[in-house]
C-alpha positions as CSV (number, residue, x, y, z in Angstrom):
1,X,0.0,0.0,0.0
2,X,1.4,3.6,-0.7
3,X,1.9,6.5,1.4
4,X,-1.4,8.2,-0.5
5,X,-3.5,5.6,-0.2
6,X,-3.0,4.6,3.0
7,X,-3.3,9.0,4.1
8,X,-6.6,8.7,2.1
9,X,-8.2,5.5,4.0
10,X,-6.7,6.8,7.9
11,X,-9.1,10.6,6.3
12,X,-12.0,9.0,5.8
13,X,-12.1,6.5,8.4
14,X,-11.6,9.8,10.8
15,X,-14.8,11.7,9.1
16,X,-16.6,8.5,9.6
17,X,-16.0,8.5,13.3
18,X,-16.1,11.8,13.8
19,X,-19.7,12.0,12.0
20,X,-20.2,9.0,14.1
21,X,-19.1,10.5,17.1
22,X,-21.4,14.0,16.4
23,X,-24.3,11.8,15.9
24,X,-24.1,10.2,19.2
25,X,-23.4,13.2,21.4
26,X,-26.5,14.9,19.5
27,X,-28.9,11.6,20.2
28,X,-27.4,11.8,23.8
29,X,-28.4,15.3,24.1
30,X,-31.4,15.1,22.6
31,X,-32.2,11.6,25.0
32,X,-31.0,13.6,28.1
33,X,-33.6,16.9,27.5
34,X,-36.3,14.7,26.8
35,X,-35.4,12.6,30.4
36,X,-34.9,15.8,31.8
37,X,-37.9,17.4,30.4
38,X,-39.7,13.8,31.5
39,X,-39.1,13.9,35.2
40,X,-39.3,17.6,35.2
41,X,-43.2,17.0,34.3
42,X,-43.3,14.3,36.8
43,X,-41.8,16.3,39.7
44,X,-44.4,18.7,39.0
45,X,-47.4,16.9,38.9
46,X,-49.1,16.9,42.4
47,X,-50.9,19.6,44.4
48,X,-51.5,23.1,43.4
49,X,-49.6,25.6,45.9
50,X,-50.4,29.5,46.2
51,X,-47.3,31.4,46.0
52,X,-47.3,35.5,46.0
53,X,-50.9,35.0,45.0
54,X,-50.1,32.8,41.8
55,X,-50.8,29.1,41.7
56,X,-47.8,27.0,40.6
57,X,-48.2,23.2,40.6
58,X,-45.9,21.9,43.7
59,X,-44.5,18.0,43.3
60,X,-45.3,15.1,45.9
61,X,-41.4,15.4,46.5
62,X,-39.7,13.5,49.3
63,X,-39.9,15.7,52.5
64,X,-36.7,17.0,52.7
65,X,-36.9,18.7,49.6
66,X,-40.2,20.6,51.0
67,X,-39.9,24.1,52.2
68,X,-42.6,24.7,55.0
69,X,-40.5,27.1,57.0
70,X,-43.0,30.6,55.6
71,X,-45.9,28.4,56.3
72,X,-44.9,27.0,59.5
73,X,-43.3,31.0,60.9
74,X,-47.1,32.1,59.8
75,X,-48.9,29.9,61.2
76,X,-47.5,29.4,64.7
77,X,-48.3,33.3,65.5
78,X,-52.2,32.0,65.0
79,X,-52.2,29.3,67.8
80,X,-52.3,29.9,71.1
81,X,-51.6,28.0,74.4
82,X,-55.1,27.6,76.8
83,X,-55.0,26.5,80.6
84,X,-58.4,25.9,81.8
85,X,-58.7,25.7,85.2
86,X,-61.4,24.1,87.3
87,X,-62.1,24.9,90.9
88,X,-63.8,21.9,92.5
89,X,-66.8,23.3,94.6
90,X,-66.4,23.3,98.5
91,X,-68.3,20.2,100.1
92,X,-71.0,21.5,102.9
93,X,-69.4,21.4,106.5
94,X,-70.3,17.8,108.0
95,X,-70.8,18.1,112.2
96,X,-68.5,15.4,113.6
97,X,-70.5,12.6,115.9
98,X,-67.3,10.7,116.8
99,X,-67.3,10.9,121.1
100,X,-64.2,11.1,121.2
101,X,-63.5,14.1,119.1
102,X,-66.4,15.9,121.4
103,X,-64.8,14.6,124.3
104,X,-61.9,17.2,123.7
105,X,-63.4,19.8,121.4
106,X,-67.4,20.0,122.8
107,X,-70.2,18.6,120.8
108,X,-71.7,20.5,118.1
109,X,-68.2,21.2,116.7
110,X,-68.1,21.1,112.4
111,X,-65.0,20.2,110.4
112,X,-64.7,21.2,106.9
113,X,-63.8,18.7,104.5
114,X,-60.2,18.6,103.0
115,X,-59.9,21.3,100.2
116,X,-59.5,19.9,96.9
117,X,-57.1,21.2,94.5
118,X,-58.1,22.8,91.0
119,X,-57.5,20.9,88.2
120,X,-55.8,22.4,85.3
121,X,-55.8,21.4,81.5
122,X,-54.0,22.3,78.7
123,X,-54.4,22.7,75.0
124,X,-54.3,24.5,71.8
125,X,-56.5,27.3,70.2
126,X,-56.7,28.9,66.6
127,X,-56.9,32.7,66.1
128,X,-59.6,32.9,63.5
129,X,-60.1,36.7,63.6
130,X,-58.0,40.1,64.3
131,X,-60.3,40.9,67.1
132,X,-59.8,37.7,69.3
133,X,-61.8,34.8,68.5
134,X,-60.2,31.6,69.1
135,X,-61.6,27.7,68.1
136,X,-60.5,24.9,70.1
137,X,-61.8,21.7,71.0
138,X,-64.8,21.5,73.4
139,X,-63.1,18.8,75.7
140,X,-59.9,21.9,76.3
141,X,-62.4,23.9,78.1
142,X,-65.9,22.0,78.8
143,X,-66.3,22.8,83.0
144,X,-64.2,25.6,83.4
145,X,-64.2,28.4,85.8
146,X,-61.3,30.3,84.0
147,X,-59.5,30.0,80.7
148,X,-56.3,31.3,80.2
149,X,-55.0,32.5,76.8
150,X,-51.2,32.8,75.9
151,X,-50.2,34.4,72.3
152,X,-46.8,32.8,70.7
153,X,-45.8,36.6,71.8
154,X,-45.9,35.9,75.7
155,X,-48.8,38.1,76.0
156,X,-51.7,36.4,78.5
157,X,-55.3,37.4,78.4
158,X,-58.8,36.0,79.8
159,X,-61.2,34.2,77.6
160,X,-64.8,33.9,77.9
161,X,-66.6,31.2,76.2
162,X,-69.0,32.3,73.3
163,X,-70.2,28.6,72.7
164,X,-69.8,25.2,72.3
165,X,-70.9,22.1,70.9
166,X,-70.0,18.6,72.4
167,X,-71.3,16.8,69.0
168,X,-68.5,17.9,67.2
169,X,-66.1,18.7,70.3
170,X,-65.5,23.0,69.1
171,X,-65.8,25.4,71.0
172,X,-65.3,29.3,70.5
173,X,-63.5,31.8,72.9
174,X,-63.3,35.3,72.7
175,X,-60.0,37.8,74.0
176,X,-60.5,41.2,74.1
177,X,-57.7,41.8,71.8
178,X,-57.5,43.5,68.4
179,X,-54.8,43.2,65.0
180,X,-54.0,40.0,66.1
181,X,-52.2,37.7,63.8
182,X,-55.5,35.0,62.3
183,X,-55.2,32.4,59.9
184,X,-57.7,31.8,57.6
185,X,-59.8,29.1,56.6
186,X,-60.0,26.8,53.7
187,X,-61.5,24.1,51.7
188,X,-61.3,21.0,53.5
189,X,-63.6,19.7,51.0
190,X,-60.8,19.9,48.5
191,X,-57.9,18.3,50.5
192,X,-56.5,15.2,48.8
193,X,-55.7,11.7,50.4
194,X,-51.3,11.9,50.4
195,X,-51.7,16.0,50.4
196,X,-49.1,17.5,52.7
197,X,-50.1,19.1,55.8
198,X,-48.9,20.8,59.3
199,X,-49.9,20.2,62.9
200,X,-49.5,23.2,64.8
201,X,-50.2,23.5,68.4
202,X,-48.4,22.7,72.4
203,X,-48.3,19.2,72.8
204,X,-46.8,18.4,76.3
205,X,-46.0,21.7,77.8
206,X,-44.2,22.2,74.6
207,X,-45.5,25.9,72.9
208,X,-45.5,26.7,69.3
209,X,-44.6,23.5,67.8
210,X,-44.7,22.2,64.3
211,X,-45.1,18.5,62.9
212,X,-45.8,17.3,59.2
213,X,-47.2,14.4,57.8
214,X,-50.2,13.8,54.7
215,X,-53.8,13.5,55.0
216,X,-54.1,9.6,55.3
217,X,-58.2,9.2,54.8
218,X,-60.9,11.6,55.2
219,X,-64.7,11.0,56.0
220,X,-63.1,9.2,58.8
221,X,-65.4,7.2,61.8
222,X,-63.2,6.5,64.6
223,X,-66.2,5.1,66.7
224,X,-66.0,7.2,70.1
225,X,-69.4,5.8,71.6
226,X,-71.0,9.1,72.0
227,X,-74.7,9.4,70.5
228,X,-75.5,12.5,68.4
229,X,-71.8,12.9,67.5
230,X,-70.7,14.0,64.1
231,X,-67.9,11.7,63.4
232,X,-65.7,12.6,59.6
233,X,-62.8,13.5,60.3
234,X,-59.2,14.4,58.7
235,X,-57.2,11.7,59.2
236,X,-53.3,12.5,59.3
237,X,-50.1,11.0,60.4
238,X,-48.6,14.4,61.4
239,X,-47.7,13.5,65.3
240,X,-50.2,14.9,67.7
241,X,-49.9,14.4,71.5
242,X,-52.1,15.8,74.3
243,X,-51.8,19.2,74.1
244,X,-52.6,19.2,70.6
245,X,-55.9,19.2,71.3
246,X,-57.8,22.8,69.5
247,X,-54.5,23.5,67.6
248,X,-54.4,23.8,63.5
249,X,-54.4,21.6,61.1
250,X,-52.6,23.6,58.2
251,X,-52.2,22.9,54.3
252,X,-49.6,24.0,52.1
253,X,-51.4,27.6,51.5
254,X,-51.2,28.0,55.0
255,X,-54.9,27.6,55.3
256,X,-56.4,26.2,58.4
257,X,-58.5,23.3,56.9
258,X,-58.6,21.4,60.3
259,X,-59.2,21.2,64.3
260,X,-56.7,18.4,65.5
261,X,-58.7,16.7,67.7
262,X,-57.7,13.6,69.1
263,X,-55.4,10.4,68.7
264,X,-55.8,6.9,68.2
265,X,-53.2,5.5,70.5
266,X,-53.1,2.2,73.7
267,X,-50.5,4.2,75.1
268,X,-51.7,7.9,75.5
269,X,-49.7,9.1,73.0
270,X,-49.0,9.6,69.3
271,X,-48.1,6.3,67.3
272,X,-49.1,6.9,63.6
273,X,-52.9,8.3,63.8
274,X,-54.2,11.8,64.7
275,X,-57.6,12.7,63.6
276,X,-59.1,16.8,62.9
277,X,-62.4,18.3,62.6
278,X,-62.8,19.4,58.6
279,X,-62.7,23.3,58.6
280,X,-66.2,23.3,56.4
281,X,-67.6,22.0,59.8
282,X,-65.5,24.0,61.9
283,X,-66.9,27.0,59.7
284,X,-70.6,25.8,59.8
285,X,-70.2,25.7,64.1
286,X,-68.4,29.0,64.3
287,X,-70.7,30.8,62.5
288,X,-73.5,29.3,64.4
289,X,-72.5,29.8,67.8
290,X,-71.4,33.9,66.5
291,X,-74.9,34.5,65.6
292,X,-77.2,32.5,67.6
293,X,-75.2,30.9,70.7
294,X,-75.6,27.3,70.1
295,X,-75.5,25.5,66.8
296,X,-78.5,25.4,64.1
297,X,-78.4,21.1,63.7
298,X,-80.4,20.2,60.9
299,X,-82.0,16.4,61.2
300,X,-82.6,14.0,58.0
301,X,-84.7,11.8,60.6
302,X,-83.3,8.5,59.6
303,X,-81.7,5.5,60.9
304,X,-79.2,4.4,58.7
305,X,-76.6,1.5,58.4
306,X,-73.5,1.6,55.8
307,X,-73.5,-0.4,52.8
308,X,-71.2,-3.7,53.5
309,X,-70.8,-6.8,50.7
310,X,-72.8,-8.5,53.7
311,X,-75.5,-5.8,53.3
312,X,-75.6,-6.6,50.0
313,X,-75.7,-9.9,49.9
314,X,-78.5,-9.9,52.4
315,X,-80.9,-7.2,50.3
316,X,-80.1,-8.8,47.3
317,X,-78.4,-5.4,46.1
318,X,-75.4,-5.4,43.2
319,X,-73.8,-2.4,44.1
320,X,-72.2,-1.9,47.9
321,X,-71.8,2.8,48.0
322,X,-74.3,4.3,49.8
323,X,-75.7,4.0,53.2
324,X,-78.8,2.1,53.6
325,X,-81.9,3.4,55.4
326,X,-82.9,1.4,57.9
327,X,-85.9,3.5,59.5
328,X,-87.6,6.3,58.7
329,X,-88.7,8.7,61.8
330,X,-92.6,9.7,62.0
331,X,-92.8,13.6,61.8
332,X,-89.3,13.7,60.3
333,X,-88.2,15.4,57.1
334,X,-87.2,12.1,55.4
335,X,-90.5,10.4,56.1
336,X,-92.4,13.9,54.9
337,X,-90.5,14.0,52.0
338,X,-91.2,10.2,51.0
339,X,-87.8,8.6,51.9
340,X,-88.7,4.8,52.5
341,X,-87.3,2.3,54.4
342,X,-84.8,0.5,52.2
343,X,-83.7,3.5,50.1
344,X,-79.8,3.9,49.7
345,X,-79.1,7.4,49.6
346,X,-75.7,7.7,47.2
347,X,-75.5,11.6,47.1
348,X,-76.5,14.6,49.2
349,X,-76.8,18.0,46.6
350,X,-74.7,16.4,44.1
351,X,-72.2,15.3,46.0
352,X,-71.6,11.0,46.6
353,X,-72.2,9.8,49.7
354,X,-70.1,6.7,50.2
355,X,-70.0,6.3,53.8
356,X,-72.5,7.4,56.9
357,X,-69.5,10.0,58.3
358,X,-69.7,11.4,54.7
359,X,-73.7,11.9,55.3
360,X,-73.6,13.3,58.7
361,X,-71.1,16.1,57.2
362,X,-72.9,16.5,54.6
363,X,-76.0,17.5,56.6
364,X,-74.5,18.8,59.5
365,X,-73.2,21.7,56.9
366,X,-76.9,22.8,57.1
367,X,-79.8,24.3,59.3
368,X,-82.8,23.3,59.9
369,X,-85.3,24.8,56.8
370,X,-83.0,24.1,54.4
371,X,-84.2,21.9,51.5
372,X,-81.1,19.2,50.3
373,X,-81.7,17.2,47.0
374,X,-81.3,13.5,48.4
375,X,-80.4,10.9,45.7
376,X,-81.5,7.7,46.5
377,X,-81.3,4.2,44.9
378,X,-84.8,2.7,44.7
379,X,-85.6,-0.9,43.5
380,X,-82.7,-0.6,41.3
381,X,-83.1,3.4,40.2
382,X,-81.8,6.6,41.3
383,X,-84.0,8.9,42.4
384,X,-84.3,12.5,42.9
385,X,-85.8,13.7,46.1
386,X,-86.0,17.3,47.9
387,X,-86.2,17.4,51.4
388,X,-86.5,20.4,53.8
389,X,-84.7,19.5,57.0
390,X,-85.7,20.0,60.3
391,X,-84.5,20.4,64.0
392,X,-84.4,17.8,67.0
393,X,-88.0,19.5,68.1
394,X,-89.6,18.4,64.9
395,X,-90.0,22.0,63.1
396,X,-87.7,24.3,61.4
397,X,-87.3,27.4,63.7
398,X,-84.8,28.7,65.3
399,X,-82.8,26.7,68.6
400,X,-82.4,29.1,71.6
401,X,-79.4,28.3,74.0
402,X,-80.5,27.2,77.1
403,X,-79.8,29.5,79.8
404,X,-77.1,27.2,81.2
405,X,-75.6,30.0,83.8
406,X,-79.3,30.0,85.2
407,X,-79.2,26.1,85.8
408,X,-75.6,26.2,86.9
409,X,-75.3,23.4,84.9
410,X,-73.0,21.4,82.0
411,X,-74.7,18.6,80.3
412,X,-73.0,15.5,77.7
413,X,-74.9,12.4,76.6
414,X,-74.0,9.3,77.6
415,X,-71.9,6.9,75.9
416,X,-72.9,3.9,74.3
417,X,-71.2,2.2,77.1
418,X,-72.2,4.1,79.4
419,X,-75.3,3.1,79.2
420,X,-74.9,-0.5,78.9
421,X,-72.9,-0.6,82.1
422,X,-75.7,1.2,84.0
423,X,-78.5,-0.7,82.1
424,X,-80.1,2.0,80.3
425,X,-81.6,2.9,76.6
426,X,-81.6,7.1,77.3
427,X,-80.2,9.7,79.7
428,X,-77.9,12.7,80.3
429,X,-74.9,13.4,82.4
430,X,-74.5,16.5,84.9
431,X,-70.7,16.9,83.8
432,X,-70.7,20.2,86.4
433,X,-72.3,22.5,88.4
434,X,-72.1,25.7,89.6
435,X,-73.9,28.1,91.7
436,X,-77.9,27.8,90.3
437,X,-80.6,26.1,90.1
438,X,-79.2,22.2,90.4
439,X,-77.0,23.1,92.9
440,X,-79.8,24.7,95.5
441,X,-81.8,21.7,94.6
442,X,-78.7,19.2,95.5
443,X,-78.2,17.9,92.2
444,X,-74.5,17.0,92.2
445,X,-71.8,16.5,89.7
446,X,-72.4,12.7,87.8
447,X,-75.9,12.9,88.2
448,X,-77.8,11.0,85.3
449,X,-81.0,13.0,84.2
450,X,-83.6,9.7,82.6
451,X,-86.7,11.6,83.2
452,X,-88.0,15.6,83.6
453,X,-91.8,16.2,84.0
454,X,-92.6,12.8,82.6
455,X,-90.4,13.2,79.5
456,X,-87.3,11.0,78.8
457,X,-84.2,12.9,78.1
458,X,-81.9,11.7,75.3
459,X,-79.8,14.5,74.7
460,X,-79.2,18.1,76.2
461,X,-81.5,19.1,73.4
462,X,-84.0,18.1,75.0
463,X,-83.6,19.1,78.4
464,X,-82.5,22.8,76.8
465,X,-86.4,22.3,74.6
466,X,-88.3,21.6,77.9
467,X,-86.9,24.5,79.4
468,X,-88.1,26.5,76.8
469,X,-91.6,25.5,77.1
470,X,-91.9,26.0,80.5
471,X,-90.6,29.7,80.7
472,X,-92.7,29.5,77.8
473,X,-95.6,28.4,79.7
474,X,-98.0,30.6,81.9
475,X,-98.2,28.8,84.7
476,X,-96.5,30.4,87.8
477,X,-94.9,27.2,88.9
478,X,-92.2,27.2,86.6
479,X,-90.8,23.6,88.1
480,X,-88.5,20.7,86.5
481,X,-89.3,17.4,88.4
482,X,-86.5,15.7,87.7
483,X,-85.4,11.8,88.2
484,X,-82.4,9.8,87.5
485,X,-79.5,7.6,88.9
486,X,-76.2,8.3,90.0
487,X,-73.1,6.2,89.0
488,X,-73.1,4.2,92.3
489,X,-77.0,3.2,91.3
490,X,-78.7,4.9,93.3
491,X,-82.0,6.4,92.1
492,X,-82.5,10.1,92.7
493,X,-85.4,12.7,92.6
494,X,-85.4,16.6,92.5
495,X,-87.8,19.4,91.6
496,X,-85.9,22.3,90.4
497,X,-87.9,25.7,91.2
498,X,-87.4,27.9,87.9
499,X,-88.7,30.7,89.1
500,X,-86.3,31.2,92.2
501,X,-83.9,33.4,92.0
């Protein structure tokens, strides 16, 4: 082979690699941006996030690579820290009959019984306004004589309680405070099983603390016993302890779209389950306790069951959504509006009811002399049907508080096992007193109300409803005859004068 042959053959196999080589740097490029471009689009598919008032789509990215730190500095400046305290009431003085103690000290002599100490509780609070409301759970400050407020600032001020409402443990508190720090509230309706949220609040003595987690379920029914309870809530695995009790329940706008509420734990503290009130109840109870002073509860009147495979299997039905009605209530807005025995309902206003904590939000959302388009599954077809909903006294006007200051009185239902332990269908427990009414009369703290004026009591409702009716009434003896049981089983009678002062 010659020189120029062999200078020819070493040129072109050089343009072949090097056109070679160009080609695969170019199809490496071009493979890389389209990766790159690839799990760019995946990082950003998740949940949308507000940002300097745009929305910008936020990834379901590992949490270290999550920023909450403007959302977490904003948000703990909205919760506060609440002691309630509760003075236990000073026994009467019992006149000692023991010889020997009149032996040295003459008869007639009284000793007071020991003092007992006030019990104190802690939890958290939400700052819902610039002029001092707060929401918190009922249990932070049901029976107390004094509530103490603490701002993530240090500064301490006096609450007084606005309302409550033990069916879905919130309660409202007012400070006489104004530009203070709030946090507003969103959509819980539009939180996302997996969506990232914060728990804010004071769990064990601990201020201004702040966990994360995701919102594992929602419509959640943790079964806690209690009759007339609304039970759907947020169920997270941010770590809540005691003291977490009232605090926020925060998304990644920094909205409060929760009350954290309780825990699911056989140890007393957090393992993996916390559970919130949904801020489109919380709203619904705020606003009702604001304007009237107890909450507006509208009633479907129905006894329902949830749909199982068993259900099912047992009605002969193909489909397992829905909750099944069991009974319809005489005089109740179900059975007015022609909801039968048997119907499924499988949406409430458009929106699907899968489970019975998804119905009982639904309604509870409402007051009573709404009307709610109930869809129903009958004999195999939907159905359309309009219902106006009433109250727990049959009619659609407006509930009054009861003048519980007057009565000196706190009231909660019983549990479920409650009652099967004392052997009963109905009744209410006397959770306090205070000076009043039942304390003049000698009603005591435990007391079970079954029975006033020939009437058995289910709920507070319905003591609050007789009260009504008889300042109502013209009668000048303005008296609740009153019978009932006390823990230890003994049966108990008292006639509470109304009209006393």
């Amino acid at each position: 082979m010659n020189m120029g042959s062999f200078q020819k053959k070493l040129l072109s196999f050089a343009a072949v690699a090097f056109v070679s080589s160009t080609i695969s740097v170019g199809a490496y490029a071009l493979i890389s941006n389209e990766s790159s471009s690839r799990m760019t689009d995946m990082d950003i598919i998740g949940t949308e996030q507000r940002v300097a008032g745009d929305f910008v789509r936020v990834s379901n990215m590992a949490p270290q690579t999550m920023d909450f730190t403007q959302i977490a500095e904003k948000s703990v400046n909205a919760v506060v820290s609440i002691k309630s305290t509760i003075t236990p009431k000073q026994t009467s003085r019992s006149r000692i009959q023991d010889p020997f103690f009149e032996f040295f000290f003459g008869p007639g002599r009284e000793m007071p019984t020991p003092q007992q100490q006030p019990r104190i509780g802690t939890g958290s609070g939400v700052i819902i306004s610039s002029d001092g409301y707060i929401i918190t759970n009922n249990h932070v400050i049901e029976g107390a004589d004094k509530i103490d407020i603490t701002l993530n600032d240090k500064r301490a001020f006096n609450a007084k309680v606005i309302g409550s409402d033990p069916s879905t443990d919130l309660a409202l508190l007012k400070i006489e405070a104004k530009d203070l720090p709030m946090m507003k509230f969103g959509n819980s309706d539009l939180l996302k099983v997996g969506e990232w949220v914060l728990a804010v609040g004071n769990p064990m003595g601990l201020t201004s603390t702040v966990t994360s987690g995701i919102v594992s379920a929602k419509g959640r029914s943790i079964g806690t016993g209690k009759s007339m309870s609304i039970e759907s809530y947020i169920q997270t695995d941010a770590a809540v302890n005691p003291g977490n009790s009232g605090g926020a329940l925060v998304n990644t706008n920094g909205e409060l779209v929760g009350i954290n509420t309780m825990i699911v734990s056989q140890t007393g503290s957090y393992i993996g389950y916390s559970f919130a009130v949904p801020s489109n109840i919380a709203i619904k109870i705020v606003s009702d306790l604001k304007k009237y002073g107890c909450v507006q509860r509208a009633m479907l009147g129905v006894t329902i069951r949830e749909m199982t495979a068993e259900l099912a299997e047992e009605k002969d039905i193909d489909f397992v959504a829905g909750v099944y009605i069991v009974g319809v209530e005489e005089r109740g807005s179900a059975k007015e509006a022609g909801l039968k025995e048997g119907d499924i309902i499988v949406a409430v206003d458009g929106t699907g009811i899968a489970s019975v904590a998804r119905l009982q939000e639904e309604i509870s959302l409402h007051n009573p002399g709404d009307k709610v388009a109930i869809t129903v599954v009958r004999d195999g077809k939907r159905k359309n049907i309009d219902v106006v909903l009433k109250n727990l006294q049959g009619d659609t006007s407006i509930t009054k508080p009861t003048d519980f200051t007057s009565l000196g009185a706190a009231f909660s239902e019983l549990t479920d096992k409650q009652k099967e332990s004392y052997g009963i269908s109905a009744g209410v427990e006397v959770t306090a007193t205070k000076e009043g009414k039942f304390q003049r009369a000698g009603i005591r703290k435990g007391f079970i109300i079954l029975n006033i004026n020939g009437e058995i009591i289910y709920s507070p409702d319905t003591i609050e409803r007789i009260y009504d009716d008889i300042q109502k009434s013209s009668s000048r003896d303005k008296v609740m005859f009153i019978t009932g049981i006390y823990p230890n089983g003994k049966s108990a009678y008292y006639a509470v004068d109304l009209a006393s002062e």
